[in-house]
C-alpha positions, 0 to 999 in steps of 0.5 A: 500500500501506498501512502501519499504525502502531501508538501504544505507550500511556502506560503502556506508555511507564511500565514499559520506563523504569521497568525500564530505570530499576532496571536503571541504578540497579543498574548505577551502584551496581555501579560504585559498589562497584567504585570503593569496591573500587579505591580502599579495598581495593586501595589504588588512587589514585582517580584511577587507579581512574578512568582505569581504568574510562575506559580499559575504556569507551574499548576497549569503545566501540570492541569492541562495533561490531567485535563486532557487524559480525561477528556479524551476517556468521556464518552458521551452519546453525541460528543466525545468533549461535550461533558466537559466542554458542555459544563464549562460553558454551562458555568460561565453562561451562570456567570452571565445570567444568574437565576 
């Protein structure tokens, strides 16, 4: 059997890490802000500003594999990702119209 592979061109290439690009630019200027928002609005010492958003990366790092092992091993009837998606949504809807 033969397995047909297919090159992704120059251009192609170009446009995803140009919009991968915009969305880093837009992410670090984020965190740029909320830096500047720790530390000038909240009166928080930079460094502890710092070790803030360490801690955060370090949780999450270990969060996200845990999060995805079982979201793949859901099984719902209409989606593999609608439980755990289904109820994110479902809690920031609450948020937004509370009873």
């Amino acid at each position: 059997m033969k397995t047909q592979t297919q090159k992704v061109s120059m251009a192609e290439k170009i446009g995803y890490s140009l919009g991968d690009g915009s969305a880093n630019l837009i992410f670090q200027m984020m965190m740029m802000f909320q830096l500047f928002f720790y530390t000038d609005v909240f009166g928080i010492k930079a460094t502890a500003a710092g070790m803030i958003l360490l801690v955060a990366r370090i949780f999450d790092a270990f969060v996200d594999p845990v999060v995805g092992i079982l979201s793949d091993r859901t099984i719902h009837c209409f989606s593999p990702h609608l439980t755990i998606y289904g109820d994110t949504y479902s809690s920031f809807w609450h948020l937004r119209h509370p009873i």
